[in-house]
NUNU-432275 format. One record per residue: residue in three letters; x, y, z of N, C-alpha, C, O in turn. Coordinates in steps of 0.001 Angstrom, whole numbers, padded with zeros to 6 digits, always signed. Layout:
residues N
ALAXYZXYZXYZXYZ/...
//
This chain:
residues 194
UNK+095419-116805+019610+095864-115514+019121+096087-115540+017624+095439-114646+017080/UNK+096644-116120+016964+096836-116786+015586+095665-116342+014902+095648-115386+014128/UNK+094624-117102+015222+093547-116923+014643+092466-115736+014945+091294-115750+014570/UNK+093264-114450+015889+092441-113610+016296+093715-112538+015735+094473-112007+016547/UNK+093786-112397+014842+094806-110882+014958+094232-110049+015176+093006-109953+015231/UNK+095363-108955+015415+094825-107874+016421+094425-108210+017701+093785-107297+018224/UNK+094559-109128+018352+094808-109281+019378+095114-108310+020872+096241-108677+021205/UNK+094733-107481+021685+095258-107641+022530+095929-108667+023932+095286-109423+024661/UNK+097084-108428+023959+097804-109745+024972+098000-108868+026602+098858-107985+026610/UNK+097455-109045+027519+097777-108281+028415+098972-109454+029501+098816-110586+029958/UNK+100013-108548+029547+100576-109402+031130+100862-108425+032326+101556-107432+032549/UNK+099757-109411+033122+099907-108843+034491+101305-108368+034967+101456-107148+035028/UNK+102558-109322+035383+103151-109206+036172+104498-108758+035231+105506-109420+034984/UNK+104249-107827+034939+105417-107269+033787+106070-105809+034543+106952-105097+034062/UNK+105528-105656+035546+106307-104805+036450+107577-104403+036611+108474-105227+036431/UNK+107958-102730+037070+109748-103242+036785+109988-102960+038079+109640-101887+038572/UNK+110726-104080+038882+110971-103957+040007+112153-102658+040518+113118-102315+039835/UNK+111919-102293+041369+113311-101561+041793+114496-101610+042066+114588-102764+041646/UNK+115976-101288+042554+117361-102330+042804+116258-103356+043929+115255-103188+044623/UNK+117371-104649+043487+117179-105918+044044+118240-106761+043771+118904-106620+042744/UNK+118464-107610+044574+119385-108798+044466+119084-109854+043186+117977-110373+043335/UNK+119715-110268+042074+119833-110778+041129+119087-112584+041780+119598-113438+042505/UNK+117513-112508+040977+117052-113414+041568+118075-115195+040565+118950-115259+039702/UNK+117283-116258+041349+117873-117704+041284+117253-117485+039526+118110-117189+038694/UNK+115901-117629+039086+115570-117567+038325+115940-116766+036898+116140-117183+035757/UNK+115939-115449+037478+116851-114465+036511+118639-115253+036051+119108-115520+034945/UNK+119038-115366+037003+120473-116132+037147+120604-116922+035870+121415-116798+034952/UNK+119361-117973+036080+118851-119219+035223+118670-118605+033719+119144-119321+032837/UNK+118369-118009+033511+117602-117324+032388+119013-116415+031276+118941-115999+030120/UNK+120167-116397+032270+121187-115844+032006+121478-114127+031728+122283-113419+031122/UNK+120211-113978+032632+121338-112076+033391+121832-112248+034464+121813-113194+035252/UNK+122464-110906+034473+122934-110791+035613+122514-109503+036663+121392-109018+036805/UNK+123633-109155+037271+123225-108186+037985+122780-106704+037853+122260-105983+038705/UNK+122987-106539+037066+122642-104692+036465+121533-104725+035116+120967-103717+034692/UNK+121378-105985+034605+120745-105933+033453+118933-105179+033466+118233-105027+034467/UNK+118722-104974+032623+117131-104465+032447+116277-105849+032142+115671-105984+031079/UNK+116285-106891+033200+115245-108160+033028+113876-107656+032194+113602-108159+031105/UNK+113145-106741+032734+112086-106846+032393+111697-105796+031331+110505-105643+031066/UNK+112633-105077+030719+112903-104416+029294+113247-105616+028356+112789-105735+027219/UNK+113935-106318+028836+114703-107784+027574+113150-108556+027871+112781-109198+026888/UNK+112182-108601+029059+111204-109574+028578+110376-109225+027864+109697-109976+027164/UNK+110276-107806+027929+109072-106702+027254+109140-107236+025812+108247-107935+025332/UNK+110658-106732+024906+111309-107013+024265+110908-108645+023236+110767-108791+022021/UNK+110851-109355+024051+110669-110551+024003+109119-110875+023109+108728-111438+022087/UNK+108453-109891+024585+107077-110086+023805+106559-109925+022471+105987-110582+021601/UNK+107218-108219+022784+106963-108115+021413+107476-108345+020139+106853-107765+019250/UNK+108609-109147+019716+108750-110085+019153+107899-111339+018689+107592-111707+017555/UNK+107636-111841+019857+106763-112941+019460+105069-112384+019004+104376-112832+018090/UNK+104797-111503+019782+103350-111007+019416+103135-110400+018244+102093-109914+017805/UNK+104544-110487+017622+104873-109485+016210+104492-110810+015364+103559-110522+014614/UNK+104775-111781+015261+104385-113104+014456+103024-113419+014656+102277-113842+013774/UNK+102639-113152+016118+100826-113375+015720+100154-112688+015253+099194-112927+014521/UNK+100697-111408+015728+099909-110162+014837+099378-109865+015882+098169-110044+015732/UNK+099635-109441+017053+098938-109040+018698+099557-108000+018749+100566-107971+018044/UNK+099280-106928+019453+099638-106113+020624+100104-106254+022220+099154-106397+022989/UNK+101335-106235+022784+101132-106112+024061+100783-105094+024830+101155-103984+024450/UNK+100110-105175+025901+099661-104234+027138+100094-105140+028259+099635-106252+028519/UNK+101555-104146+029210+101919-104702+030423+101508-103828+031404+101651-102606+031390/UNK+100858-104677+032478+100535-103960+033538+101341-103961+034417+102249-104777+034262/UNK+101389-103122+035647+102396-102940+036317+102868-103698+037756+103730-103354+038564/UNK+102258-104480+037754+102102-105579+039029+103812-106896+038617+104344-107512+037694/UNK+103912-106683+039720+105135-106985+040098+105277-108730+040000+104247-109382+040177/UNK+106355-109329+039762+106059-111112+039689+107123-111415+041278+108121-110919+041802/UNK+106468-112167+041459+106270-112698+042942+107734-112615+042882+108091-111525+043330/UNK+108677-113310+042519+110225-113075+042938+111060-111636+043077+112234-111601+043445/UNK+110096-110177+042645+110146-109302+042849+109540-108677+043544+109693-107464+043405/UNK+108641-109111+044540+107459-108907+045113+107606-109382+046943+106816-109093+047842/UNK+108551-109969+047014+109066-110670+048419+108038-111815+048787+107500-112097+049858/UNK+107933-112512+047225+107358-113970+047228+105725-113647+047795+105079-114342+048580/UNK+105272-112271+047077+103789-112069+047116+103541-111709+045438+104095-111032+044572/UNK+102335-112618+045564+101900-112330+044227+101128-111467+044198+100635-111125+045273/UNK+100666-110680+042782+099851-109614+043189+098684-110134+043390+098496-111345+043272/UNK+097346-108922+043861+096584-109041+044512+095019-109156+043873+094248-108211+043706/UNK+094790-110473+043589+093584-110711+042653+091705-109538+042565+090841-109234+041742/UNK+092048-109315+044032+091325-107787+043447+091929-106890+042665+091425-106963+041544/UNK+092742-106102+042713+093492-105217+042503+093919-105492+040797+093898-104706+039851/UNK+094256-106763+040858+094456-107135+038953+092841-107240+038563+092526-106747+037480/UNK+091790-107853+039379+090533-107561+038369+090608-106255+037569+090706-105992+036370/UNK+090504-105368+038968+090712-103739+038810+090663-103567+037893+089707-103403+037135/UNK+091994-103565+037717+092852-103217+036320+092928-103907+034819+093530-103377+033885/UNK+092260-105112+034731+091776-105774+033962+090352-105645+033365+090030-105977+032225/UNK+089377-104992+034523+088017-105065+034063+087685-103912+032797+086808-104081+031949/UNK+088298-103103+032854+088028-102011+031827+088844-102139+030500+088469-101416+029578/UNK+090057-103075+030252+090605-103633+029128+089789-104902+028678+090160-105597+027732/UNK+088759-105139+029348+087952-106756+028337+086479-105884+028447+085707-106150+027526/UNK+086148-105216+029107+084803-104907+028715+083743-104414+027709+082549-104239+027953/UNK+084534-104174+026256+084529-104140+024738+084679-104927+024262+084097-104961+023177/UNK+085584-106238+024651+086021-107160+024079+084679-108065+023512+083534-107910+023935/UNK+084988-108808+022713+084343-109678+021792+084444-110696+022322+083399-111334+022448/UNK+085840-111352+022911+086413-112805+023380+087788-112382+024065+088755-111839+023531/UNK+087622-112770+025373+088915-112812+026353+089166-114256+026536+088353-115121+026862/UNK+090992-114430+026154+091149-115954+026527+092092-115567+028265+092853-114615+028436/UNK+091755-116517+029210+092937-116345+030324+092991-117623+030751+092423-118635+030340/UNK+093948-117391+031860+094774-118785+031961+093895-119423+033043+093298-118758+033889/UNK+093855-120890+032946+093499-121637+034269+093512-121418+035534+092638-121376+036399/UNK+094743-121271+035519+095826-120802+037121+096471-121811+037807+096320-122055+039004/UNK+097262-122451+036961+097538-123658+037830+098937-123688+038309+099776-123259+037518/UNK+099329-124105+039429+100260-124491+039963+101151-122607+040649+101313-122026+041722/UNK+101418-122414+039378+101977-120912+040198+101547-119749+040664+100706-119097+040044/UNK+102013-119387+041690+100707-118544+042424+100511-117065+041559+099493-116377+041490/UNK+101404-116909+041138+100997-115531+039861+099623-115673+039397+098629-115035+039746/UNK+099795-117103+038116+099397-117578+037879+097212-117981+038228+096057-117973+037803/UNK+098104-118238+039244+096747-119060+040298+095842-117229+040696+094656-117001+040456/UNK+096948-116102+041391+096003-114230+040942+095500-114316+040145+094287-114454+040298/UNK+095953-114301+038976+095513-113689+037743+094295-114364+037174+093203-113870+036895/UNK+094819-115879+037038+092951-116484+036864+092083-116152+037652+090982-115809+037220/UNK+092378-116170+039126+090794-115685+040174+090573-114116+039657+089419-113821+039349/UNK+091363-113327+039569+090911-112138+038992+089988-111726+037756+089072-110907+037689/UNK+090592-112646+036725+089591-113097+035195+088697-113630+035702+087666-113062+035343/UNK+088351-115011+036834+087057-115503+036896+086203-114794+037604+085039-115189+037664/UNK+086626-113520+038334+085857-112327+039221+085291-111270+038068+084119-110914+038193/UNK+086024-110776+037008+085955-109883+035906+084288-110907+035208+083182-110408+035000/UNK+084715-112434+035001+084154-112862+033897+082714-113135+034518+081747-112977+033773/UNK+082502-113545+035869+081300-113351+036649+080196-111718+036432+079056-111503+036846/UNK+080848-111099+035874+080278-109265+036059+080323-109192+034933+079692-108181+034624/UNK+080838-109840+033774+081306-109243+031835+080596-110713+031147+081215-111512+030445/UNK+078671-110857+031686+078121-112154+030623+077994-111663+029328+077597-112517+028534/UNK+078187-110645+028896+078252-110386+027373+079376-110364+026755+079414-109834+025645/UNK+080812-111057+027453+081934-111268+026549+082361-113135+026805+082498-113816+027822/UNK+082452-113416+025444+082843-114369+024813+084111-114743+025990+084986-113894+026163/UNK+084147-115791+026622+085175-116305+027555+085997-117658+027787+085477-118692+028206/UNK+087585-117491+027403+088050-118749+026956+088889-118683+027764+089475-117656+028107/UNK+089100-120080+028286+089851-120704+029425+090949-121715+028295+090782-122460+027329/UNK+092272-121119+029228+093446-122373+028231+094282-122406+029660+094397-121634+030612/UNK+094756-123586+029341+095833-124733+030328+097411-123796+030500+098111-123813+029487/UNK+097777-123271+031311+099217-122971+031265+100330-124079+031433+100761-125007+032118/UNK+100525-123046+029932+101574-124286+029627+102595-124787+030355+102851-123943+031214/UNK+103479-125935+030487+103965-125845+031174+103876-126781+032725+104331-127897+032975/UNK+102942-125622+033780+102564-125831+034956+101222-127247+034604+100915-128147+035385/UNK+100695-127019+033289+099984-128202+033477+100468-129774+032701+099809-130662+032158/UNK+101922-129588+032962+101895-130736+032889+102239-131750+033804+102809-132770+033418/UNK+101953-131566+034937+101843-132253+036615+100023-132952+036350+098913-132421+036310/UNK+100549-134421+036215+099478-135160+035795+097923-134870+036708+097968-135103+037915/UNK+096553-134356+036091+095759-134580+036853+095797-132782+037094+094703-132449+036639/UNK+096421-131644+037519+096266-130493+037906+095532-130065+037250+094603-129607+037916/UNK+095338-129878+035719+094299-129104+035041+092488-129830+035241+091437-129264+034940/UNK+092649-131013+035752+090981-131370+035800+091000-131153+037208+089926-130958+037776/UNK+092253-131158+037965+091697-130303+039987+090902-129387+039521+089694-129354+039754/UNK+091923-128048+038377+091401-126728+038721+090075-127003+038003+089442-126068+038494/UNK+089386-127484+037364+088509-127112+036499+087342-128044+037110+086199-127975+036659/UNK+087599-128690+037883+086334-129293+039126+086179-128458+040399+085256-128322+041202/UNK+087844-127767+040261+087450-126516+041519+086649-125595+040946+085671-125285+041626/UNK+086785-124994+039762+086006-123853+039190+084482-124335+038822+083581-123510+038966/UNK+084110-125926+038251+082962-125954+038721+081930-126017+039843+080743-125688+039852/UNK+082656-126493+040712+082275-126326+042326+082057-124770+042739+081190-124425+043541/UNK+082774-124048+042220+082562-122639+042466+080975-121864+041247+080518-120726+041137/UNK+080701-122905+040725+079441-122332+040063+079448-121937+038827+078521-121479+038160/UNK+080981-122213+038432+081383-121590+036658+081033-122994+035816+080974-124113+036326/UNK+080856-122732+034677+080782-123388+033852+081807-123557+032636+081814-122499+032007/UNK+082810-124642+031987+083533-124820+031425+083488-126012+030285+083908-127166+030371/UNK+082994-125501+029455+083251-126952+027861+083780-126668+027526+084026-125505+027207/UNK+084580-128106+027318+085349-127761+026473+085252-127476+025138+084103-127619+024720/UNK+086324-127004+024046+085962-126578+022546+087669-126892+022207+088666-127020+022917/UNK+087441-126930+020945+089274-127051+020451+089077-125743+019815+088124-124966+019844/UNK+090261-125696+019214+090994-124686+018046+092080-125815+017304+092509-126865+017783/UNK+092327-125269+016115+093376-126227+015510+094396-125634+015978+094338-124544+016546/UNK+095594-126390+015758+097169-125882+016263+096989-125231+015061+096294-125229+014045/UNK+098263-124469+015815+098872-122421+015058+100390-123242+014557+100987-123942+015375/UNK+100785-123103+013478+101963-123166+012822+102818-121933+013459+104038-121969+013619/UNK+102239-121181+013689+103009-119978+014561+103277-120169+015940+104084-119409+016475/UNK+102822-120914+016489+103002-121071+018022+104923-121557+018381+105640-121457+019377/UNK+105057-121894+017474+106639-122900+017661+107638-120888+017868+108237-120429+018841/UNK+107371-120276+016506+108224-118971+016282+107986-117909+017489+108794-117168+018047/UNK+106328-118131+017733+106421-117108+019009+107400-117562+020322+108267-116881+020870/UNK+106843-119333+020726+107892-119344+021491+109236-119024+021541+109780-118691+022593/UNK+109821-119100+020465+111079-119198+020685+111627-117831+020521+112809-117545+020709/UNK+110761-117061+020183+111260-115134+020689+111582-115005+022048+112231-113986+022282/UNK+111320-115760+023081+111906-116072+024369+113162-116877+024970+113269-117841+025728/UNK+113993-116106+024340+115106-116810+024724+115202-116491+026263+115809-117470+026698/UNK+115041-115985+026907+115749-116070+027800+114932-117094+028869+115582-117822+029619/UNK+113562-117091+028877+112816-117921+029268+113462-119194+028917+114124-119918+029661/UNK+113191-119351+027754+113697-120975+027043+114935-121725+027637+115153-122937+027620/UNK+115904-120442+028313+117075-121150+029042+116506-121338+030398+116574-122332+031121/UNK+116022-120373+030573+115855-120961+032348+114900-122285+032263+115249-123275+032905/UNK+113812-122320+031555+112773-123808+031384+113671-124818+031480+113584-125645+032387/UNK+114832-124866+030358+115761-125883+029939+114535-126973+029451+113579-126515+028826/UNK+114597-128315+029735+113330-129442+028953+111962-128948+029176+111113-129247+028336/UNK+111567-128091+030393+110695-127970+030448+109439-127122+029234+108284-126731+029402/UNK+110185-127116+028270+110092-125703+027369+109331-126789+026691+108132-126514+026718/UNK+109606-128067+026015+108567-128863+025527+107587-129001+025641+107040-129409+024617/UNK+106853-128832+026618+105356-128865+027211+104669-127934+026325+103635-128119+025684/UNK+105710-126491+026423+104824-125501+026040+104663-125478+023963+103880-124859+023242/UNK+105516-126210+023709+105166-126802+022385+103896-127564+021671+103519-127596+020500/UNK+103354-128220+022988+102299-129052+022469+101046-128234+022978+101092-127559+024007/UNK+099794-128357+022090+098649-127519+021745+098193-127695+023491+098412-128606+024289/UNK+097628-126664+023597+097001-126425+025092+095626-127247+024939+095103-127258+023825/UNK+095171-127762+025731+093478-127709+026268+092700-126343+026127+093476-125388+026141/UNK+091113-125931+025969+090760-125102+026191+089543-125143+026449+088969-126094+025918/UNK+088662-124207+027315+087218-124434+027885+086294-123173+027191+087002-122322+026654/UNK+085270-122999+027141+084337-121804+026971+083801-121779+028544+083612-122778+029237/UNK+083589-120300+028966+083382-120707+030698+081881-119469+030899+081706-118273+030664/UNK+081197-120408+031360+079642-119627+031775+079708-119588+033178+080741-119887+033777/UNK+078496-119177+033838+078192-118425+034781+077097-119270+034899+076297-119240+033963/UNK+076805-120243+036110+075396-120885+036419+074484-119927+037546+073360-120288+037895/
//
């Protein structure tokens, strides 16, 4: 993003749930019960997307702890995804590893990116979830088995990446150590269509 301003950043699961019981996670993160979670994450974003020089676009799909531990529905996010990259120049999305949000939203991008061979397509490691030794070369032997194609390519590290993170406070408490991971430069693939 750094190196792409103007940016659009889309997040799927930015949904605002309806009354609900004050999840474990939220708890962690330090709201509580009446607060606007997902106005303070909105909030958040755009903060940090304000240092890369991005735009956010949240879609309305719900995150699994608001969702009764269903993630949304990887057709349904293509959907809604296919007509925000189909101008695009270069879409980066996530691997999908480990969390099942996560794990939607990439099959949805790799369904979009199968139908969109005239946009530029970049695969990066979520942060974080890939640092469970060995998960990011599962997914990316699963996705070649499925017929995609993935080289890798670098980018240099963003001097900005440290300031965006940390516009997430409230994330940053619930991670607690885990927040280090997402400090160090991601992996990234270019992904074809065989």
């Amino acid at each position: 993003m750094a190196a792409n301003r103007g940016a659009l950043v889309v997040t799927v699961a930015a949904g605002r749930p309806g009354p609900h019981e004050l999840t474990d996670w939220d708890r962690r993160c330090g709201f509580g019960p009446d607060d606007d979670v997902m106005g303070a994450r909105r909030l958040e974003d755009e903060s940090a997307l304000k240092h890369l020089g991005a735009t956010p676009r949240w879609l309305d799909f719900l995150d699994r702890q608001y969702a009764d531990w269903s993630s949304p529905d990887p057709i349904e996010v293509a959907e809604a995804i296919r007509e925000l990259v189909r101008d695009a120049g270069l879409v980066a999305s996530p691997l999908g590893l480990t969390h099942p949000d996560h794990v939607a939203v990439a099959a949805a991008c790799f369904d979009v990116a199968r139908t969109h061979s005239s946009v530029r397509w970049i695969v990066y490691e979520d942060a974080i979830y890939r640092a469970k030794d060995g998960e990011s070369e599962a997914a990316v032997a699963g996705l070649r088995n499925d017929g995609l194609v993935l080289n890798p390519i670098e980018f240099p590290p963003a001097s900005l990446k440290r300031v965006a993170i940390e516009s997430y406070t409230t994330q940053l408490r619930g991670l607690g150590d885990l927040v280090q991971d997402a400090y160090l430069p991601e992996r990234y693939w270019e992904l074809g269509v065989r």
